[in-house]
C-alpha positions as CSV (number, residue, x, y, z in Angstrom):
1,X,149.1,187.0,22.5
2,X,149.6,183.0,23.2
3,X,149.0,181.9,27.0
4,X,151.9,182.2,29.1
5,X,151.6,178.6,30.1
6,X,151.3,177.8,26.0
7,X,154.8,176.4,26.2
8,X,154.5,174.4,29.7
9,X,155.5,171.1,30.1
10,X,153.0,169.0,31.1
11,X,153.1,165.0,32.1
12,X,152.2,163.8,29.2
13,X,154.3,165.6,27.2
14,X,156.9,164.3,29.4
15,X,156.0,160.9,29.4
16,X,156.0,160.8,25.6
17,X,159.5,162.5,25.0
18,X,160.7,159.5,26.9
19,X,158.4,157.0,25.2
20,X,160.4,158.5,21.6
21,X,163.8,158.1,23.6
22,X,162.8,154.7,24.4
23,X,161.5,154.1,21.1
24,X,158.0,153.4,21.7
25,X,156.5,156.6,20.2
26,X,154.2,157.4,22.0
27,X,153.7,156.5,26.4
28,X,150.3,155.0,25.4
29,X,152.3,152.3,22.6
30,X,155.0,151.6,25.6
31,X,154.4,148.1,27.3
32,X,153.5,147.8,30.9
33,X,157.2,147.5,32.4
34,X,158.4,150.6,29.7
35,X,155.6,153.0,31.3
36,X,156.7,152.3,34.8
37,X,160.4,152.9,34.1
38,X,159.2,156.0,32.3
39,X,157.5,157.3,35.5
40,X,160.4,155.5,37.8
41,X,162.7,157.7,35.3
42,X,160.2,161.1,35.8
43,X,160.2,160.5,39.0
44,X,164.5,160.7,39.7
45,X,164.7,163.6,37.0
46,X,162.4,166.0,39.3
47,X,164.4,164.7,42.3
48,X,167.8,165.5,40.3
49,X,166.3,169.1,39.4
50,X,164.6,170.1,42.2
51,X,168.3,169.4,44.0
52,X,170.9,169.7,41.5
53,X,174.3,169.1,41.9
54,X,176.8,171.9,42.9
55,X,178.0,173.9,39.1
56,X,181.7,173.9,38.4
57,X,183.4,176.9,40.2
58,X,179.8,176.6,43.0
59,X,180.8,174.9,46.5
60,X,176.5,174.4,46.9
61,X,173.8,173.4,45.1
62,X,171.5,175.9,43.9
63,X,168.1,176.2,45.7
64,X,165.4,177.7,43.5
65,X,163.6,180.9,44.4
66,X,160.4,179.7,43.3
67,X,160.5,176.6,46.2
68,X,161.2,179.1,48.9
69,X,157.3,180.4,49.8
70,X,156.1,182.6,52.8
71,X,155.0,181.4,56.0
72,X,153.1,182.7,58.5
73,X,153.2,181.5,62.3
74,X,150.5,182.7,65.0
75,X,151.9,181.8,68.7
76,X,150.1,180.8,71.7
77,X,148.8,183.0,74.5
78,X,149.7,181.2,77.9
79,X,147.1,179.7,79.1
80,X,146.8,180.1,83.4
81,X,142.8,179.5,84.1
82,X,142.1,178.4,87.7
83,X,144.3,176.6,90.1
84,X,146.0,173.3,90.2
85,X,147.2,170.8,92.6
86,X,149.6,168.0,91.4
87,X,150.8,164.4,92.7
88,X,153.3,162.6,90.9
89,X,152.8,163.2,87.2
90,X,148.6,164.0,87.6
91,X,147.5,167.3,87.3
92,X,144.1,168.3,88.8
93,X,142.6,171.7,87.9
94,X,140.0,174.1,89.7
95,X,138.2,176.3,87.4
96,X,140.3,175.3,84.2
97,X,139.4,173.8,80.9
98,X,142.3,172.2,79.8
99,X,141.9,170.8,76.1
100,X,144.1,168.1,73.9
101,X,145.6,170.6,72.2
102,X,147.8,171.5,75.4
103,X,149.7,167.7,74.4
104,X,153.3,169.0,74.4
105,X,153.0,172.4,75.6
106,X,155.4,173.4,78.7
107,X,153.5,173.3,82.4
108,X,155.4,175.4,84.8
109,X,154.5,175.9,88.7
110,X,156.8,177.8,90.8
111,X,160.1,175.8,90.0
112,X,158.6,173.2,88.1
113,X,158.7,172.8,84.6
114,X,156.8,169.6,83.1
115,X,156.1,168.7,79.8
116,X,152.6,167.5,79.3
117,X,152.1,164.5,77.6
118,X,148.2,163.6,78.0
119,X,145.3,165.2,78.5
120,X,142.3,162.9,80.2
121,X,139.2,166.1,80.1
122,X,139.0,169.6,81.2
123,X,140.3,169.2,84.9
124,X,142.8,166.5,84.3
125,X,146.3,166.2,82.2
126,X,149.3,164.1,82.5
127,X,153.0,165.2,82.7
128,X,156.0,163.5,81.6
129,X,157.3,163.0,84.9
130,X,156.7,163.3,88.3
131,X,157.4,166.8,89.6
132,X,159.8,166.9,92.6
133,X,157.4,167.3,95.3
134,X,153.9,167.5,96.1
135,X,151.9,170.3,94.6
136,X,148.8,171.4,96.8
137,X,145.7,172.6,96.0
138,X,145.2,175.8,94.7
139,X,148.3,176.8,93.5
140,X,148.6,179.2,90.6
141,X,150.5,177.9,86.7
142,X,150.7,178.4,83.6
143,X,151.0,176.1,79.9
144,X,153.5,177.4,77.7
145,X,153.5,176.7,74.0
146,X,156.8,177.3,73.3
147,X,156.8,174.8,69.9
148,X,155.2,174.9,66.8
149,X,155.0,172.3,63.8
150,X,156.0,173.6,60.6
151,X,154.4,172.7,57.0
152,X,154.8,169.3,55.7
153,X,156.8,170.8,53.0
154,X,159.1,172.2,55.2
155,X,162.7,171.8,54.4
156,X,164.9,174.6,56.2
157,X,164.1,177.6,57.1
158,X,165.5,180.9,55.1
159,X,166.8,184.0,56.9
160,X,165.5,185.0,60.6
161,X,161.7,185.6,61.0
162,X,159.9,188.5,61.4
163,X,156.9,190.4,63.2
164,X,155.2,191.3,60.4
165,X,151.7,192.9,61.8
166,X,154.0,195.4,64.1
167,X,156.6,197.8,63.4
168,X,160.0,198.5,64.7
169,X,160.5,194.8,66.4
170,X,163.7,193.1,66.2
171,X,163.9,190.1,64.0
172,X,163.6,186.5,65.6
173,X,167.1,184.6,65.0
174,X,167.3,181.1,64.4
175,X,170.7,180.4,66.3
176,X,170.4,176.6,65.5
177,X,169.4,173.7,68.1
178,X,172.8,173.8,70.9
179,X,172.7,177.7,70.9
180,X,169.2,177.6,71.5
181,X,169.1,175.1,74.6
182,X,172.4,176.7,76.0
183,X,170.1,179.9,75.9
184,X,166.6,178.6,77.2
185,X,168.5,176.6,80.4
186,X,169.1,180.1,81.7
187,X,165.9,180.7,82.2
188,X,163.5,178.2,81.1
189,X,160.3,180.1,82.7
190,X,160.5,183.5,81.3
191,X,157.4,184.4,78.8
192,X,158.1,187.6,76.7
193,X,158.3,188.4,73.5
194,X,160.4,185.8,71.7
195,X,163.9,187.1,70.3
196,X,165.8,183.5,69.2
197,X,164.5,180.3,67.6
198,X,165.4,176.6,66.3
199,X,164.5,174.3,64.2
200,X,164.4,170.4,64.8
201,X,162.7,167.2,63.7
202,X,159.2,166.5,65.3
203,X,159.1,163.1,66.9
204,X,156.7,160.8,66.0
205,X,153.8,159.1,67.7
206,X,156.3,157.3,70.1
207,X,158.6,159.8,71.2
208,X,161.7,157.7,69.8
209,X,161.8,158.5,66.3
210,X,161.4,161.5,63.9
211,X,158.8,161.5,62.0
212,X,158.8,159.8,58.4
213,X,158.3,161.5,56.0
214,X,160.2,163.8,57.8
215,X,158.4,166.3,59.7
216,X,159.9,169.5,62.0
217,X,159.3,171.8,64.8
218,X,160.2,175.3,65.8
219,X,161.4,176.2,69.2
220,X,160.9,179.6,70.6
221,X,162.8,181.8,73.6
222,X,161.4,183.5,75.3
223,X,158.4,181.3,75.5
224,X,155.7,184.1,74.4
225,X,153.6,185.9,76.2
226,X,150.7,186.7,73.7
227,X,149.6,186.3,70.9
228,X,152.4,187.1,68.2
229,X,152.1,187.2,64.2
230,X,155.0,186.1,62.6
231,X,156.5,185.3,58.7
232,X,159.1,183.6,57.5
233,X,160.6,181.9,54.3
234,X,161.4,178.7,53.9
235,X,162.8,176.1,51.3
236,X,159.9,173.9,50.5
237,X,160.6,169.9,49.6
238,X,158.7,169.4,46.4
239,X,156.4,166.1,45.9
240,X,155.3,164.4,42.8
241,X,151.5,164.5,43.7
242,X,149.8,165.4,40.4
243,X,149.9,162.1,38.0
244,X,147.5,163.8,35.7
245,X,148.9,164.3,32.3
246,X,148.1,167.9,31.9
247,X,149.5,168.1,35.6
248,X,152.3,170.5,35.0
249,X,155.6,171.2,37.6
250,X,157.0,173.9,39.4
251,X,159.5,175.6,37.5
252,X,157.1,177.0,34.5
253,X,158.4,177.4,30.9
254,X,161.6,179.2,31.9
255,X,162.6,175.6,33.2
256,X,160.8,173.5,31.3
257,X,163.4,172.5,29.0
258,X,165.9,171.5,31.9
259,X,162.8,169.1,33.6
260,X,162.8,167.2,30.1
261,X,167.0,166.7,29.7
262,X,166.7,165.7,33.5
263,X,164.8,163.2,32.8
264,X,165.9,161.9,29.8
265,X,169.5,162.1,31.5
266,X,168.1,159.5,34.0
267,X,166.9,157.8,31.3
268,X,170.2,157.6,29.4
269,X,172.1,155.7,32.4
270,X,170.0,152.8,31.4
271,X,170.3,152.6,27.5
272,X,172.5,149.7,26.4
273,X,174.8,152.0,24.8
274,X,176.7,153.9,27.1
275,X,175.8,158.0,26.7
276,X,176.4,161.0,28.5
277,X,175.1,163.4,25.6
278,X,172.0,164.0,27.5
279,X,173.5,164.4,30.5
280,X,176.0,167.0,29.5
281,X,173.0,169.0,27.4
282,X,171.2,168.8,31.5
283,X,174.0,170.8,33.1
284,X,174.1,173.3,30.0
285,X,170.2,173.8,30.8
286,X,170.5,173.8,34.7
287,X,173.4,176.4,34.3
288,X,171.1,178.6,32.2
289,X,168.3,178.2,34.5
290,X,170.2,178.6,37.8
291,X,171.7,182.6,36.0
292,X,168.0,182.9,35.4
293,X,166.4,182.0,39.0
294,X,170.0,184.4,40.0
295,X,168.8,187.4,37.9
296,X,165.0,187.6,38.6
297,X,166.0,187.7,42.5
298,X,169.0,190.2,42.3
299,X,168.0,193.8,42.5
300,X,169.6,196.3,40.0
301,X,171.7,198.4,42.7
302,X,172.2,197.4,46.5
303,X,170.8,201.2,47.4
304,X,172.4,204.5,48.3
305,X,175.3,203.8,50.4
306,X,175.6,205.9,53.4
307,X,177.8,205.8,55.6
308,X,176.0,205.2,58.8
309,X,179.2,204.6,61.5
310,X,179.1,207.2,63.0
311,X,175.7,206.8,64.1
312,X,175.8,204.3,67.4
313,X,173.6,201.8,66.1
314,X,170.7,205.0,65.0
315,X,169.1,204.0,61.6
316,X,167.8,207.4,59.7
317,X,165.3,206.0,56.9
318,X,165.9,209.2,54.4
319,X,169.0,210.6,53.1
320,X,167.8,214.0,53.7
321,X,168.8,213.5,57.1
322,X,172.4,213.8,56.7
323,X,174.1,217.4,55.9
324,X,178.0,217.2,54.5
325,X,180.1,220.6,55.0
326,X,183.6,221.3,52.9
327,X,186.5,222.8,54.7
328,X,189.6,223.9,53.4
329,X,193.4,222.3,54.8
330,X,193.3,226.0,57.0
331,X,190.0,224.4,58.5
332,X,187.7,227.3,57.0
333,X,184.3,225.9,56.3
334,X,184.3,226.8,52.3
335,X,181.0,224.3,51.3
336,X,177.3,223.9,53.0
């Protein structure tokens, strides 16, 4: 039997089918300016596939199963070593061993709450401002982490998370960035197990800007209390990192053929004479690979349904659990 990657597209086999569009033959024949556009032209056909424009009858674009990957998140234990005194925005420890890592973590102390924005050595961090009064020596804390960078990938999160190392635990939802600080104001302090999230762009270096490339965060609430193990899926943001030409691209050989009229439709907006042929071939191929990507991710049935309202929010895993009895219209039981 041939390789299942027999068929793949690769980069060079890319690169050429443009060089033949463009009339050069080959990519190694095309002159210096011809193999730049040829990559310039590679370059917008992945963008175009990777985040295709909305099908007739569709109100959103598409986003393919096969950039939507598995994360998993570990929180942060808080961290409440020692004792602290504190005068202005300068934190001084007793007995703690506070590390660089703690830069943007959450200090709390009675009612103050502090983000902390430096850290100088193991007795000695900064905090964004100055807390409201004094704080004397030997008074108890605690360092929150209650934010978390995502991948570099990262471009949305899919669905709510889950604990996926314990059973029976409530879903985290993301409830989206005004729900979330409407939420955490009503109780800023509290450390539990977290039950909401939100995602937002991570600032960068200066505090003033998000990050470019664009980078992100995730906010949890509660602000945990241990420990926790959590997955989630995402939509990943694709990159163009492999220039090899046997580099191949996501997608495999079921989308192989859309990458190539992509790219050649990119290529066609620049030809002297006018063409859409290649562009319309490009949504025929995108339509056939979007009812692909649809029917490898749609299960054959949706399950038994069973009528569970009657049972005040109780979820019984096995139809066995449920007994049906027949009665006649003189109410005499005439079934099981």
């Amino acid at each position: 039997m041939a390789q299942p990657d027999g068929l793949q597209l690769t980069r060079s086999d890319l690169r050429d089918e443009l060089a033949r569009y463009m009339s050069f033959g080959v990519f190694t024949k095309g002159t210096t300016q011809g193999q730049r556009d040829i990559n310039a032209f590679i370059k917008r056909g992945l963008r175009q596939f990777y985040n295709p424009p909305p099908l007739p009858g569709d109100t959103q674009s598409h986003s393919w199963s096969f950039l939507q990957p598995w994360e998993t998140l570990l929180t942060v234990a808080p961290y409440a070593v020692g004792t602290i005194e504190v005068t202005g925005a300068a934190v001084t420890g007793n007995g703690t061993t506070f590390t660089s890592a703690m830069i943007g973590r959450m200090f709390h102390s009675g009612s103050q709450v502090r983000k902390i924005t430096a850290f100088t050595d193991g007795t000695h961090i900064t905090l964004d401002r100055a807390v409201d009064s004094t704080i004397s020596a030997g008074t108890s804390y605690k360092i929150l982490a209650n934010s978390y960078s995502l991948p570099v990938t990262f471009g949305g999160i899919v669905g709510d998370m889950s604990f996926f190392s314990e059973t029976g635990k409530s879903p985290i939802q993301n409830i989206g960035e005004a729900n979330f600080r409407r939420v955490e104001s009503e109780d800023p302090s509290v450390s539990s197990r977290p039950s909401v999230c939100c995602v937002i762009p991570a600032d960068d270096t200066s505090g003033e800007y998000p990050d470019n490339p664009t980078r992100f965060k995730m906010y949890l609430w509660p602000n945990p209390d241990a420990i926790y193990a959590m997955r989630y899926k995402y939509v990943a943001i694709q990159g163009d990192e492999d220039d090899s030409p046997a580099g191949t691209f996501l997608g495999g050989v079921q989308h192989s053929e859309t990458i190539l009229t992509s790219c050649l439709s990119i290529a066609e907006e620049y030809a002297e004479t006018p063409s859409s042929r290649y562009r319309e071939l490009f949504l025929q191929r995108l339509s056939a690979s979007i009812m692909m990507d649809r029917r490898m991710n749609t299960p054959d049935n949706l399950g038994k349904n069973l009528d569970r309202s009657d049972m005040q929010g109780q979820y019984r895993k096995h139809s066995s659990d449920y007994t049906v009895s027949y009665f006649d219209i003189n109410g005499n039981q005439v079934g099981p």
